[in-house]
Wavefront OBJ file of the C-alpha trace (Angstrom):
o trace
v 103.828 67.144 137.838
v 103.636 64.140 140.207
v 106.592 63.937 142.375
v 107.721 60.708 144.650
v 109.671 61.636 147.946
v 111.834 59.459 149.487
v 114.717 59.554 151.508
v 117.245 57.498 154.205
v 116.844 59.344 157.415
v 113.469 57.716 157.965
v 109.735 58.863 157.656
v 109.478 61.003 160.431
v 112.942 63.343 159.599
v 112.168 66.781 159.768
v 114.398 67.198 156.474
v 111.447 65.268 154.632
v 108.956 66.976 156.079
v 110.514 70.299 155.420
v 110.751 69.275 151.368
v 106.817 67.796 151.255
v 106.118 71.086 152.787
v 108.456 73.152 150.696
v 107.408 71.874 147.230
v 103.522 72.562 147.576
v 101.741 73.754 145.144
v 104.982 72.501 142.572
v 102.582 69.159 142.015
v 101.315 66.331 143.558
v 103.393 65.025 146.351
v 103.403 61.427 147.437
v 105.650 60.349 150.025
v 107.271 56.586 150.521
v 110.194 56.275 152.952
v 111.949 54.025 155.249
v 110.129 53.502 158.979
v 113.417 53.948 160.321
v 116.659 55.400 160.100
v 118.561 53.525 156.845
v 121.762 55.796 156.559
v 124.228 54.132 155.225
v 122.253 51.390 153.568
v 123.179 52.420 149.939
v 121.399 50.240 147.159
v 120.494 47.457 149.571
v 116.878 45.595 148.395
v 115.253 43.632 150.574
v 114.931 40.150 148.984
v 114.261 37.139 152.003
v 111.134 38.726 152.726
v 107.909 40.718 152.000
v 107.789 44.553 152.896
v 105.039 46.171 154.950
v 103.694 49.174 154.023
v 101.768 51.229 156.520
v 99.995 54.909 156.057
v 100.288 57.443 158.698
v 97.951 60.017 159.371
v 99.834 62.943 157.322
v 99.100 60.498 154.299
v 103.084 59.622 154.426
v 103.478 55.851 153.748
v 106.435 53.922 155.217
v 108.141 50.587 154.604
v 109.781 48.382 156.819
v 112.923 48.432 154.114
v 115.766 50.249 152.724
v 115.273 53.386 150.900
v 115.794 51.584 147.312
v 112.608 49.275 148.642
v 110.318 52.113 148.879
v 111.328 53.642 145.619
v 110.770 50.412 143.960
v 107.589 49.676 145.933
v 106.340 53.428 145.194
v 107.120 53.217 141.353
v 106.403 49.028 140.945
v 102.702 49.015 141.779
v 102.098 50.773 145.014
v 100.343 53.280 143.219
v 97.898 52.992 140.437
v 99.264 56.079 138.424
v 103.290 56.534 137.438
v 105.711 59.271 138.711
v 107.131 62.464 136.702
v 109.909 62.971 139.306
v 112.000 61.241 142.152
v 113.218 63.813 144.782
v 115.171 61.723 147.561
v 115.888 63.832 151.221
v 116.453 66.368 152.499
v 119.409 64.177 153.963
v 120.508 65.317 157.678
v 123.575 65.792 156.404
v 126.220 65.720 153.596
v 126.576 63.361 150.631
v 129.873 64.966 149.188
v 132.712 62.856 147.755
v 132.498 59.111 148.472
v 129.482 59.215 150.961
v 127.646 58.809 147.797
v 128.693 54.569 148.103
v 127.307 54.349 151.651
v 124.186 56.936 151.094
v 120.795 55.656 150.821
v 119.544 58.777 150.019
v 121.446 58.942 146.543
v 120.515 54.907 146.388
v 116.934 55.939 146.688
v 117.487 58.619 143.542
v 119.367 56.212 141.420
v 116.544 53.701 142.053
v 114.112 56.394 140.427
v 116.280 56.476 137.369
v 116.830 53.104 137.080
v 113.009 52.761 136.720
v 113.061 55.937 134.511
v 112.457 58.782 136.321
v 114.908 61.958 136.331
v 115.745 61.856 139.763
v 117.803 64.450 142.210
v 119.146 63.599 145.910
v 119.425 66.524 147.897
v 121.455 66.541 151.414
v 121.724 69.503 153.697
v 125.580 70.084 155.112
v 124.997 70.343 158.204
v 126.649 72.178 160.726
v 123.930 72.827 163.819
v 121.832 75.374 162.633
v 119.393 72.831 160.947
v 117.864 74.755 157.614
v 116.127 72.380 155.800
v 113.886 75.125 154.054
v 116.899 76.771 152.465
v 117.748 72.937 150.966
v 114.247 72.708 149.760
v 114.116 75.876 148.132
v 117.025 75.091 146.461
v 114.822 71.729 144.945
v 111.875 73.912 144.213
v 113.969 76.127 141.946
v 115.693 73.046 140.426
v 112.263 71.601 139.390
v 110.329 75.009 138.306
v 113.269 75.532 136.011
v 111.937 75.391 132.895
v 115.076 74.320 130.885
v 115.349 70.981 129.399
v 118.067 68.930 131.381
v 119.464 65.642 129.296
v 121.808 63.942 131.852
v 121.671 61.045 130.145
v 120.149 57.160 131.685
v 121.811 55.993 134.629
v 122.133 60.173 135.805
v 120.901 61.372 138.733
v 121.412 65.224 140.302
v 123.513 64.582 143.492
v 122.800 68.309 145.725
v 124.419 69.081 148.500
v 123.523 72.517 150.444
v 125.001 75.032 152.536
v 123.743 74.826 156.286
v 122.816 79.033 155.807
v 119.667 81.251 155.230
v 118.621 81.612 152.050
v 119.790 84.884 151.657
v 123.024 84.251 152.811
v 123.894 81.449 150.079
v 126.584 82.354 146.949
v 124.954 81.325 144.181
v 125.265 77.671 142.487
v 128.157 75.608 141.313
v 128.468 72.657 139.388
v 130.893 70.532 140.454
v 132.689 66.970 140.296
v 133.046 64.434 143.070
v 135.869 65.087 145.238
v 137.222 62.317 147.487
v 137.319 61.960 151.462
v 140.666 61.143 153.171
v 140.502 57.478 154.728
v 138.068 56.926 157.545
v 139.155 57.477 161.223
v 139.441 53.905 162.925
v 136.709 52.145 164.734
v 135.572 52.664 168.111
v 135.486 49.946 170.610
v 133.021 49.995 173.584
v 131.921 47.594 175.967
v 127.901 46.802 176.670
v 126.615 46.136 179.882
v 127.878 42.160 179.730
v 131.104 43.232 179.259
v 130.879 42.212 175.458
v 133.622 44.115 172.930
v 131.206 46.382 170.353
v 132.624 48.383 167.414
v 131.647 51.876 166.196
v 132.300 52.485 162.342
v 134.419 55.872 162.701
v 133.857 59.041 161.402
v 134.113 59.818 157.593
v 137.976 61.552 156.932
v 137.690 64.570 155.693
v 138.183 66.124 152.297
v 141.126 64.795 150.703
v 140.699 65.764 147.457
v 138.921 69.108 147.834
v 140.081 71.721 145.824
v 138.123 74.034 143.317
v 135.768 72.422 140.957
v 134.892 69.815 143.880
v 131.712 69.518 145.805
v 133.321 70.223 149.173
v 135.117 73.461 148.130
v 131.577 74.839 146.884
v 130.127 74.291 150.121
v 132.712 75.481 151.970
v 132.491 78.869 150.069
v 129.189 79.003 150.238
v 127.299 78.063 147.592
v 124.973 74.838 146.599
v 126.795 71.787 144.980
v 125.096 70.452 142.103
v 127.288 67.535 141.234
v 125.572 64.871 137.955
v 126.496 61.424 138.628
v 126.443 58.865 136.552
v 126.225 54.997 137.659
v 127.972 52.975 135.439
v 131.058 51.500 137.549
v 133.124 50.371 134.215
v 136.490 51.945 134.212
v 136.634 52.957 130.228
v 140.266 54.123 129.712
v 141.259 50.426 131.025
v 139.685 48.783 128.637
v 142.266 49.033 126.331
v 145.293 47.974 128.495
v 143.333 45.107 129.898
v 142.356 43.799 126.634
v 146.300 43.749 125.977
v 147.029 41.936 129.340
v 143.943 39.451 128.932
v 145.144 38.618 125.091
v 148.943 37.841 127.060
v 147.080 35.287 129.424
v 145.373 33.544 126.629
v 148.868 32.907 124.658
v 150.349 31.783 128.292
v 147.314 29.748 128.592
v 147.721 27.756 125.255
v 145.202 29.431 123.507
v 142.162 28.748 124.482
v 138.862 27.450 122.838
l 1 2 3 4 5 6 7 8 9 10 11 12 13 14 15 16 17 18 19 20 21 22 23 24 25 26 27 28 29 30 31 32 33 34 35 36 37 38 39 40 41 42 43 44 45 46 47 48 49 50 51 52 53 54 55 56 57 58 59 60 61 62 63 64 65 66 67 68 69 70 71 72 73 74 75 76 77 78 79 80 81 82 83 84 85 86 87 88 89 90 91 92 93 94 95 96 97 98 99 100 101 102 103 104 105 106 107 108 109 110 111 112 113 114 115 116 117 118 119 120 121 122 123 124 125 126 127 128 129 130 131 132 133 134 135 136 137 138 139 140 141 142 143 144 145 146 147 148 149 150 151 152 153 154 155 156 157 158 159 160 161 162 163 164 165 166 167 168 169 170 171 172 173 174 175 176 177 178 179 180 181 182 183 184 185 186 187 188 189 190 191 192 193 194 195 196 197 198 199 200 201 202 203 204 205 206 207 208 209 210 211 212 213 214 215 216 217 218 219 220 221 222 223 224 225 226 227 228 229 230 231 232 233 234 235 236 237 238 239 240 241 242 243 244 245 246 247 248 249 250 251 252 253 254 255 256
């Protein structure tokens, strides 16, 4: 098995470091990521410009882009053989809910399967203790499990992990999406020329987190394994707009 790793955080995260070292032995391991911190950066591809790739002495490469760019770059001729797998993280910390629209750590997955590769983000919840081996044990198992998965195109694994020991995890869940409560309001500071400067403010917190949901998994204890699907149409509208759109075309005239 040849496996791409990617993630957000940048290059030098211990969280990818902890899953190139974790998955040895699984396959062959080649790792493309950001030079620098992208969080937040979702699908973002760097178009008004060429990339610069540079190898470091680990044999990690790095690109002076978003995480989407070095998926793309990795997969779209960086390398002179293809990719079984994309494994994007470990992420510093969650991805539960609606972080997945801001994280470029699931945009770096969902790149991988929109070049078609099965493709799993994995984020560690983090809560101090830091243990990113637990997280990529957790994407060893996923990977040695022999089981065919058939999540479909456009279907990545989003994984979010409990901040524990191994030992001390629940089990597994699958789970849906649950939502975040609205953001807490920006932050206004002042740099040293007296200039107004805005933090973003924290992410709210679980709204919509009742059982079933990734964020009441983790908070009992056990890994969220959550498939997500990117296509952003709205199905059970369709219907009802079709009827409105057909009442605008008889108020229009009829048009030809």
């Amino acid at each position: 098995m040849r496996i791409l790793l990617s993630n957000d955080d940048g290059v030098h995260s211990p969280g990818l470091v902890a899953l190139y070292e974790g998955l040895q032995g699984l396959g062959e391991l080649e790792v493309v990521a950001p030079d620098r911190d992208h969080s937040g950066a979702s699908n973002a591809l760097t178009l008004n410009r060429p990339l610069t790739v540079e190898e470091h002495p680990n044999g990690f490469r790095s690109v002076d882009g978003t995480p989407t760019d070095c998926v793309h770059l990795a997969v779209n001729g960086l390398f002179d053989r293809g990719f079984d797998r994309v494994v994007s993280g470990i992420n510093t910390h969650a991805n539960l809910g609606d972080d997945i629209i801001y994280s470029g750590t699931v945009a770096a997955a969902t790149e991988g399967r929109h070049l078609g590769l099965p493709a799993i983000a994995v984020s560690l919840v983090n809560d101090g203790h830091f243990h990113y081996e637990t997280a990529a044990r957790v994407v060893r198992l996923l990977l040695e499990n022999k089981l065919a998965l058939q999540l479909g195109p456009r279907s990545i694994l989003n994984v979010n992990v409990p901040d524990l020991p191994w030992e001390r995890l629940n089990g597994f869940r699958v789970t849906r999406l649950g939502h975040r409560e609205r953001a807490e309001g920006a932050v206004p500071v002042t740099c040293p020329r007296g200039k107004q400067r805005y933090w973003i403010g924290a992410a709210g917190k679980g709204g919509d987190a009742g059982p079933g949901t990734d964020f009441h998994a983790i908070r009992e204890g056990y890994v969220s394994i959550t498939p997500v699907h990117i296509d952003m149409t709205r199905h059970e509208s369709l219907s009802e707009l079709r009827k409105w759109v057909d009442g605008l075309d008889a108020m229009a005239g009829g048009l030809t």
